[in-house]
N, C-alpha and C positions, 0 to 999 in steps of 0.2 A: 504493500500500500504506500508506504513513505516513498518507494519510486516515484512514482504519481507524480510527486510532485515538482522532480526534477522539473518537466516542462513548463512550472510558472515563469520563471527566468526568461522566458523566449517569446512569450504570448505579444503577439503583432498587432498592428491594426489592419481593421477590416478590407477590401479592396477596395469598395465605396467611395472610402471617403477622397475628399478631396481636398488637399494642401491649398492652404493660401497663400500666395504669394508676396514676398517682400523685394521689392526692386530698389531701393533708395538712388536716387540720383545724388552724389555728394557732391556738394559746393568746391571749388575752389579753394585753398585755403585764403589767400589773400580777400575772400569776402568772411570768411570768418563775420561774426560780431555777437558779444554780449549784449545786444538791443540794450533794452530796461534793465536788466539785471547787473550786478554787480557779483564773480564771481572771485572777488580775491580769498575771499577768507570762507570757505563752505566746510559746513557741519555735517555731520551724517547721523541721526537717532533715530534708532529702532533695537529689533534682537537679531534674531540668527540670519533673518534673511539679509540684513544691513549689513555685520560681520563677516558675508562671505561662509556662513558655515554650511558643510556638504558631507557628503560619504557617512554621515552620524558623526561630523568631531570638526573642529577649528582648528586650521594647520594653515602653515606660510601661503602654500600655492593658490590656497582656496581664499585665505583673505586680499591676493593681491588679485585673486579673478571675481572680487567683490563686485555688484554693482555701483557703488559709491568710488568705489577707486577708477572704475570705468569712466564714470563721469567726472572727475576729476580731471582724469587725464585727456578729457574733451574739452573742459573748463580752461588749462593749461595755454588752449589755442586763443582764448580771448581774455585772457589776464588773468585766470586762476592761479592761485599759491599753489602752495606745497600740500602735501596730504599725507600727515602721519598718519599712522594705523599701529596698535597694541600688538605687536607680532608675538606669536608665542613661541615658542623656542626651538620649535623643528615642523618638520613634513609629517610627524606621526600624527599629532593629535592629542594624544593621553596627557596628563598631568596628575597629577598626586602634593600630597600638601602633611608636610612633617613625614614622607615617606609612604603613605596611607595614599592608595592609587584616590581618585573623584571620579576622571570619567576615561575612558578606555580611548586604543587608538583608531584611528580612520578604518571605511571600509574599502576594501578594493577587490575586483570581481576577479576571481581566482577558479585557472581552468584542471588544477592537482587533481582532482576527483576527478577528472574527466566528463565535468559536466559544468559549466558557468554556478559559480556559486559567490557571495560578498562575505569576506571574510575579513580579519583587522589583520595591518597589515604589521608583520612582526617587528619587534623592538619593543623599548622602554621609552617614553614619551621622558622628554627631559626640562619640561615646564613642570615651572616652582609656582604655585599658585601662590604663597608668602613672599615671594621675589617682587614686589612691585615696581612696577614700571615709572621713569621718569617722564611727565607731560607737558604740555595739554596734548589730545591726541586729536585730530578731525574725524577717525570714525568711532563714533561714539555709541556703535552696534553691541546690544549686548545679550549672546545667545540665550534663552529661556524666560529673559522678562516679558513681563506683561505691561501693561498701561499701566496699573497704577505704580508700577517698581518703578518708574521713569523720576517719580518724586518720591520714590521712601529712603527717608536718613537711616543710613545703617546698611544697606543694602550693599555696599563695601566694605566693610567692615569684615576682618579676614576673624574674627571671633565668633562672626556668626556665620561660619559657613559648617558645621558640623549640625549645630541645632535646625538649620533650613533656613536661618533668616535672614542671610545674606547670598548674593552670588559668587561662584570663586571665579567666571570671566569680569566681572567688575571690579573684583577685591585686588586683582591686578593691576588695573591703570587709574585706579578713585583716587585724585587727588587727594583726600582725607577721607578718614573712616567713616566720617560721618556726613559726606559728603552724597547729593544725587545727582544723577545721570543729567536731568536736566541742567542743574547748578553747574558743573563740568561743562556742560555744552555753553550754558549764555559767560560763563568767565572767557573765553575767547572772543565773545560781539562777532558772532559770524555774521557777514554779508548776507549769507545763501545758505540753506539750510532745504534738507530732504527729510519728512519725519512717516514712517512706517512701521507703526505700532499696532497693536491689537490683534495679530495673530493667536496669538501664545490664551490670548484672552478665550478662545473657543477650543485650538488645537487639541488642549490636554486634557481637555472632554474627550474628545474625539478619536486621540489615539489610545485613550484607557480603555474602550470600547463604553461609552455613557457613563463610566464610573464615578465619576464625580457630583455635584449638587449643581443645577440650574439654581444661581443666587439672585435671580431676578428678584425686585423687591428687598435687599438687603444692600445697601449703602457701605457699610462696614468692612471695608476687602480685612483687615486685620482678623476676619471670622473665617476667611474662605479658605480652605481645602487646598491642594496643590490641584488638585483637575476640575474644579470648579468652572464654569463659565460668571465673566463678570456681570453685575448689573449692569443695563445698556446706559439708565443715567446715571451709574457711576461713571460709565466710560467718556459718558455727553462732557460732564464737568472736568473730568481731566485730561479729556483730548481739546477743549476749549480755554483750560488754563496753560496749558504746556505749546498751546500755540500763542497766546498774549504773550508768554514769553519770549517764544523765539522771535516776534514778530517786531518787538520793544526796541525802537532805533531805526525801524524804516524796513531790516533784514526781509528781501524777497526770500520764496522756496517753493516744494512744492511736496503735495501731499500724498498720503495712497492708498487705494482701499484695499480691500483685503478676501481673497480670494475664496473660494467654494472647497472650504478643505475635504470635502468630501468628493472630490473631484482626482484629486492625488493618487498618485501612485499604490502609496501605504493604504488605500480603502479600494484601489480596484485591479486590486493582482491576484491575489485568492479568492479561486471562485466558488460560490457556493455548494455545487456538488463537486467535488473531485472527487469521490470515494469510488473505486471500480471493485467491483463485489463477483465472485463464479456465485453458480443457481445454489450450490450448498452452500454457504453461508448466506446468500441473502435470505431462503429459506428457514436457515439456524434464527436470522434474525427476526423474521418477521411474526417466528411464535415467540419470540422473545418478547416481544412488543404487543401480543394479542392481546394479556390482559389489560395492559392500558389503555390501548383502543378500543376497547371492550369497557371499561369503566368511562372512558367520557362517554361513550352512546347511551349509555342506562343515565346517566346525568344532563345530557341533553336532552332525551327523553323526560327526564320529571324537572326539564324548564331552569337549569341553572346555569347552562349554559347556552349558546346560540347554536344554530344549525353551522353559520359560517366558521364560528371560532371550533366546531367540533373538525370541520374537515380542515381548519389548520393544522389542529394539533393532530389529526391522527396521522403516526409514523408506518412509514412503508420502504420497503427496496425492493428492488428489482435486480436481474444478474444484468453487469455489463458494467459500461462507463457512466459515470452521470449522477451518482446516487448522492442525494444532500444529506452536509454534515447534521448531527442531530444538536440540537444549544437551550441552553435556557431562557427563558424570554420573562423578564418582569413584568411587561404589562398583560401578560394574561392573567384570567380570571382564576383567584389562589382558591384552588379545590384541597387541598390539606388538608382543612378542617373536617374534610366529609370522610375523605379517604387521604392518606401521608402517602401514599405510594403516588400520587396523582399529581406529580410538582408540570411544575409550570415548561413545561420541555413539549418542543416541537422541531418541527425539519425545518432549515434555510429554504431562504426564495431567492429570485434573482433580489428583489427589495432588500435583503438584506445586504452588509456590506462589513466583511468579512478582514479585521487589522491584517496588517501585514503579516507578524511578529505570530500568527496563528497559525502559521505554518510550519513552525516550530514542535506544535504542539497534536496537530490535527494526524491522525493513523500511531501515534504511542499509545503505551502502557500505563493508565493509571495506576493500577498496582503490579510491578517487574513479576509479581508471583503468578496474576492472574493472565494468559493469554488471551483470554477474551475481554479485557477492560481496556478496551480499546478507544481513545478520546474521540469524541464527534464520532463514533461510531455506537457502542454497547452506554458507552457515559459520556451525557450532554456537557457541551464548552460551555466555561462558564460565560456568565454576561460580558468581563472584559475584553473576550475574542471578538465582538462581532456589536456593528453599529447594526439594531434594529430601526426598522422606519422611524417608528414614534422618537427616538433616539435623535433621528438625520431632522425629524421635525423642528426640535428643539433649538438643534443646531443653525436649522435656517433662520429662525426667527431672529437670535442673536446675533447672525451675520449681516439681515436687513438693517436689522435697527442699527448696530455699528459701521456698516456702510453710510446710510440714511447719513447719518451724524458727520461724519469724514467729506464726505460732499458736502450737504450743508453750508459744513463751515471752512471748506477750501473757495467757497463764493464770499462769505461773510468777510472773510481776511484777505480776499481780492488774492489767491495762490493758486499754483499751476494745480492740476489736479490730471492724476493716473488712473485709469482705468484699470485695474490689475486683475481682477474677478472676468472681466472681459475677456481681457487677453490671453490670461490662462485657461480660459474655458477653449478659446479658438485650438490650445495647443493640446487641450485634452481630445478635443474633439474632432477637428478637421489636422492640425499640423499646420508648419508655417515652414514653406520653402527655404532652400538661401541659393545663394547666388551660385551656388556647385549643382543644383537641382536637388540635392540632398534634402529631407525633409527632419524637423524636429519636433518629435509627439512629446508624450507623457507614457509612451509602452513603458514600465519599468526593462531595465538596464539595457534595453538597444535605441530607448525612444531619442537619447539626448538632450532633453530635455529637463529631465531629474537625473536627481546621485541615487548613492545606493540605499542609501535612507527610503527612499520613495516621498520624502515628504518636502526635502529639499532641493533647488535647483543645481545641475548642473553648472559647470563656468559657461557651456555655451548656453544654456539657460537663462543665467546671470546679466550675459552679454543680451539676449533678446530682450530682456525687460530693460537695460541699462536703454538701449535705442526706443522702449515705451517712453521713459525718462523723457529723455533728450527730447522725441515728440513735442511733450507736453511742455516741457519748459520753452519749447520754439517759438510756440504757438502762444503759450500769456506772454511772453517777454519782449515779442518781436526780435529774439536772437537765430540766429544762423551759426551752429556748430557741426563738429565732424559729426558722423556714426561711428558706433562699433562695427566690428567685422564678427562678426560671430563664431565663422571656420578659424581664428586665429586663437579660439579655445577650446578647449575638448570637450566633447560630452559624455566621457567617459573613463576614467582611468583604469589602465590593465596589469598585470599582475604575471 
């Protein structure tokens, strides 16, 4: 069964679709021009996607194939400064802090096994997360915050990084311990400022598989969970105050919204049935499963449940390929009380939408004694494997209304404003040409478009959104910059 799964690695797009096309015509240099803007001194604030982070980790190559260092180095053509960046100390990734690993090294798609697999890639990572860095830095990207980190004192603070209540990518380059991200960003008076936040704010819902508390109606982030979604009007008030700041001195920028994370890699690579069963065991299974299906019908029957919700949950297989993993589903209707054998466990649909990291898990052994505990198969996954509808529902809501807000007020504050939700949907969905004929999707690890995370961009990824940027900024500023070249970075690194 675990074979099976070899072939997610390779899953293509359809023949159908159709790439969109990018032809850019590039200026001249000599017309160059900053229109209205002012790009001497430009800021960078957000998390991972700002820092350049890919493969699951923050290392040299990825932060200098950032999209803020891209546009910088476009900015460079009509008077941009310089553009430090908090480098970490090697190409792995990993760091450790008093000797004690934090987070492990990069992934890189490794063909050993004789089959494409993303694996870390070996060594000791030799960032010191106590080592702090001397600053100010212009990117001011910091992997795993959220909106409200952007203002919490302490959030650098290398004390609080064992308890949870600091960052250790911040605890790095905080000019003081008690210093915030924003604070760091306006002590430089940047001219020009990019701000793209509020990912982080839905993500870790999302990739726990709904694990966390929708906090809508709680104000209070010091209450919230780590996979919590934030409240939408918390996020209104601090994506509204964190732009007075930046904006205090005249500083142009521009803004961005925040993408369909349910559209990613990480939620559409594992498909709902993968399990291929011969006729004796699907048989084995399917009187394994009789009396359950057999107790919701005598329950439907006396009215406690629905006819539709009966024929969700009743489980079945068939021999062959195809057969959906079995999971637990919270929002059906909890029969326990009537009968304990009767838990809340039904098959995947295509609706459902199945983490990455579930593949890790999906054809083992729950218990190494028992060969038939077989996960997603004999014993349902639990709820953090798998985004259910009602789950994605949640998710969209919090992404309207955080959207909503981010437009808004990139009109209020007269700012350039990214479409990012757009455009990454084009690369989900149809692909976006370049100039090789080559196309770049979001297929995990052939699309080029994402790393091996599935959740983060590629450098030529990075590079496609950096020319969204530059669009945008053209267009409110009245300036004429280069592009990126996109083939000039990889969309994949090998192994």
């Amino acid at each position: 069964m675990l074979l099976a799964f070899s072939g997610i690695f390779l899953i293509s797009c359809s023949d159908d679709d159709t790439p969109v096309t990018m032809e850019p015509t590039p200026p001249t240099p000599e017309n160059f021009s900053a229109g209205d803007a002012d790009f001497s001194n430009y800021v960078a604030l957000g998390n991972s996607l700002t820092a350049g982070f890919s493969d699951g980790a923050l290392f040299v190559d990825g932060q200098t194939a950032s999209t803020p260092n891209m546009l910088a180095t476009a900015f460079k053509e009509v008077g941009g400064g310089d553009f430090s960046i908090p480098f970490m100390a090697d190409n792995l990734g990993g760091a450790s802090l008093g000797g004690t690993p934090v987070f492990g090294n990069r992934l890189i798609l490794s063909f050993a096994s004789g089959s494409p697999t993303p694996v870390p890639v070996e060594g000791t990572g030799s960032t010191d997360i106590a080592a702090t860095l001397a600053g100010p830095f212009n990117n001011m990207g910091v992997p795993g915050a959220k909106s409200y980190h952007l203002v919490a004192p302490g959030y650098g603070n290398v004390q609080g990084v064992v308890p949870g209540l600091a960052n250790p990518y911040f605890v790095r380059f905080a000019s003081d311990p008690n210093a915030t991200i924003l604070e760091d960003a306006l002590s430089q008076s940047p001219s020009f400022f990019s701000l793209w936040i509020g990912n982080n704010d839905i993500l870790s819902y999302a990739t726990s598989g709904g694990a966390g508390v929708d906090q809508t109606g709680n104000l209070d982030a010091s209450t919230y969970g780590g996979n919590d979604i934030t409240d939408p009007d918390l996020f209104q008030t601090i994506y509204t105050n964190l732009l007075g700041g930046l904006t205090t001195g005249g500083a142009k920028g521009v803004v961005v919204n925040l993408p369909d994370v349910t559209s990613i890699p990480f939620f559409t690579t594992v498909p709902h049935n993968p399990v291929p069963l011969d006729e004796a065991t699907a048989t084995l299974l399917n009187g394994a499963y009789a009396q359950y299906n057999g107790g919701l019908a005598a329950l439907q029957q006396n009215g406690l449940i629905s006819a539709e919700e009966l024929e969700r949950r009743t489980i079945s297989f068939s021999a062959g390929e195809g057969n959906a993993v079995v999971l637990i589903d919270e929002d059906l209707t909890d029969l326990t009380g009537v009968n304990p054998a009767l838990i809340n466990m039904r098959q995947a649909t295509a609706e459902d939408l199945l983490v990455f990291t579930s593949q890790t898990i999906i054809g083992t052994l729950a218990n190494p004694d028992d060969p038939t505990s077989i996960n997603g198969v004999a014993v349902p996954l639990a709820d953090n494997w798998v985004l259910t509808p009602e789950e994605q529902e949640v998710i969209s809501t919090a992404l309207m209304r955080y959207n909503e807000t981010i437009e808004t007020l990139a009109i209020q504050f007269d700012l350039a404003f990214v479409d990012a939700n757009a455009f990454l949907t084009v690369v989900a969905t149809t692909g976006v040409s370049l100039s090789d004929g080559s196309t770049v999707t979001a297929t995990y690890g052939t699309g080029g478009g994402f790393s091996l995370d599935g959740v983060h961009p590629a450098p030529r990824g990075y590079a496609l959104l950096a020319n969204e940027f530059l669009k945008a900024i053209e267009a409110k500023y009245n300036a004429t910059l280069p592009d990126v070249e996109p083939l000039d970075y990889t969309g994949l690194y090998l192994q």
